[in-house]
C-alpha positions as CSV (number, residue, x, y, z in Angstrom):
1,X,-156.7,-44.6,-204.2
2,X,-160.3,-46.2,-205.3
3,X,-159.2,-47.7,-208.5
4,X,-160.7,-50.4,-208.0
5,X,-164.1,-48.7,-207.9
6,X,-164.8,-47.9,-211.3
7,X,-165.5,-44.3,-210.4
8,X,-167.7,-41.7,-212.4
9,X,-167.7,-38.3,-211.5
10,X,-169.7,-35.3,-212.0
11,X,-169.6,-31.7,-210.9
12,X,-172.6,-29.4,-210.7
13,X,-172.3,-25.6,-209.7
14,X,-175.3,-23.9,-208.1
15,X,-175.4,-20.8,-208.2
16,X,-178.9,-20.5,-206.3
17,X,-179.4,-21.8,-203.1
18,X,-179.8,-21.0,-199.0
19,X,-177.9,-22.5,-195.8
20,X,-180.3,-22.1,-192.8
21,X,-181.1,-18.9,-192.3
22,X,-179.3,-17.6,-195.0
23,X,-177.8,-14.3,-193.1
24,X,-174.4,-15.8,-193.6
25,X,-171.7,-15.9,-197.0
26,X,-171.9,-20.1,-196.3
27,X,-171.2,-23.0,-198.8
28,X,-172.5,-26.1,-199.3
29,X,-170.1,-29.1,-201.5
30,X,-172.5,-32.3,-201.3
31,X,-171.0,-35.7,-202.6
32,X,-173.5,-37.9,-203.5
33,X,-172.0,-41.3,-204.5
34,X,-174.5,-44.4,-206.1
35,X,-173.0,-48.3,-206.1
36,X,-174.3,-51.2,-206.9
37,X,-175.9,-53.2,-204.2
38,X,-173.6,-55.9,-202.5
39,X,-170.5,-54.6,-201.2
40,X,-169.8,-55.4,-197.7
41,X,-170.4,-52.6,-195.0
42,X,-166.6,-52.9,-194.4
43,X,-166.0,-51.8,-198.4
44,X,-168.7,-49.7,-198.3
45,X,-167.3,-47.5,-195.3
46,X,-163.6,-47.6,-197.0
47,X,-165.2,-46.2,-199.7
48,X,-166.8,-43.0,-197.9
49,X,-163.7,-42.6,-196.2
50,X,-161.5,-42.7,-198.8
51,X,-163.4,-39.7,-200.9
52,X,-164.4,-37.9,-197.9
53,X,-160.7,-37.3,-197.3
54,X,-160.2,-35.8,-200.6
55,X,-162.8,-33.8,-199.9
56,X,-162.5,-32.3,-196.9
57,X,-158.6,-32.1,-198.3
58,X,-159.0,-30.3,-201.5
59,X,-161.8,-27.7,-199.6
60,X,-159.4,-27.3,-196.7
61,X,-158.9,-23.5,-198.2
62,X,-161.9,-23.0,-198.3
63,X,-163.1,-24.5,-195.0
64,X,-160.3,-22.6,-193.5
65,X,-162.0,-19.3,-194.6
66,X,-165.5,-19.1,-194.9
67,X,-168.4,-21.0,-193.5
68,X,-168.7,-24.4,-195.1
69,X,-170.4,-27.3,-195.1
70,X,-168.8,-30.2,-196.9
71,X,-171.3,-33.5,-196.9
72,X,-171.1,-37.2,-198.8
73,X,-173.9,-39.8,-199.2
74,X,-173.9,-42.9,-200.4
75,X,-176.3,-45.2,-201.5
76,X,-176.9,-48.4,-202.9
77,X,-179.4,-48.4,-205.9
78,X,-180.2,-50.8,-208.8
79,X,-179.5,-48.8,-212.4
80,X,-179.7,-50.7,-215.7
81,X,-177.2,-49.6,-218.3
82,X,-175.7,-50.5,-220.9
83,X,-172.0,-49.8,-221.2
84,X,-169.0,-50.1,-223.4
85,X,-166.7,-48.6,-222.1
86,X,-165.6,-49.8,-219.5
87,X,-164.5,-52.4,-222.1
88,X,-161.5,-50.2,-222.4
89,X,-160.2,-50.9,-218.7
90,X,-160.1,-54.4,-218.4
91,X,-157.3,-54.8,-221.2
């Protein structure tokens, strides 16, 4: 699993929204996933595959049953923070 990521995770429900055309019952699940810049390509592509799989694993029911599109981004983006917590971990 990614523990060595130092994952944070976030859901958000929409409850308004339109898949092409919109004639169709569809779903949309979007992963959007933000590091730090300088992880190789090779980490970097682990990583995607790695919670892609859980994805498209955990909506499998779903996907089985209904049109659905399941989607993950990931991008590399410079955030100042300031952060104790992760303090916590490292013992």
């Amino acid at each position: 699993m990614l523990s060595w990521c130092g994952i944070k995770t976030r859901a958000i429900e929409v409850h308004d929204y339109q898949i092409g055309e919109g004639l169709e019952d569809d779903a949309l699940v979007h992963g959007y996933v933000q590091i730090k810049p300088g992880r190789s390509e090779e980490k970097k592509k682990a990583i995607c595959e790695e919670l892609f799989s859980v994805m498209k694993e955990h909506f499998a029911g779903l996907y089985a049953n209904r049109g659905l599109s399941i989607t993950l981004e990931l991008r590399e983006v410079y955030t100042y923070r300031q952060n104790n917590i992760i303090d916590r971990y490292k013992k």
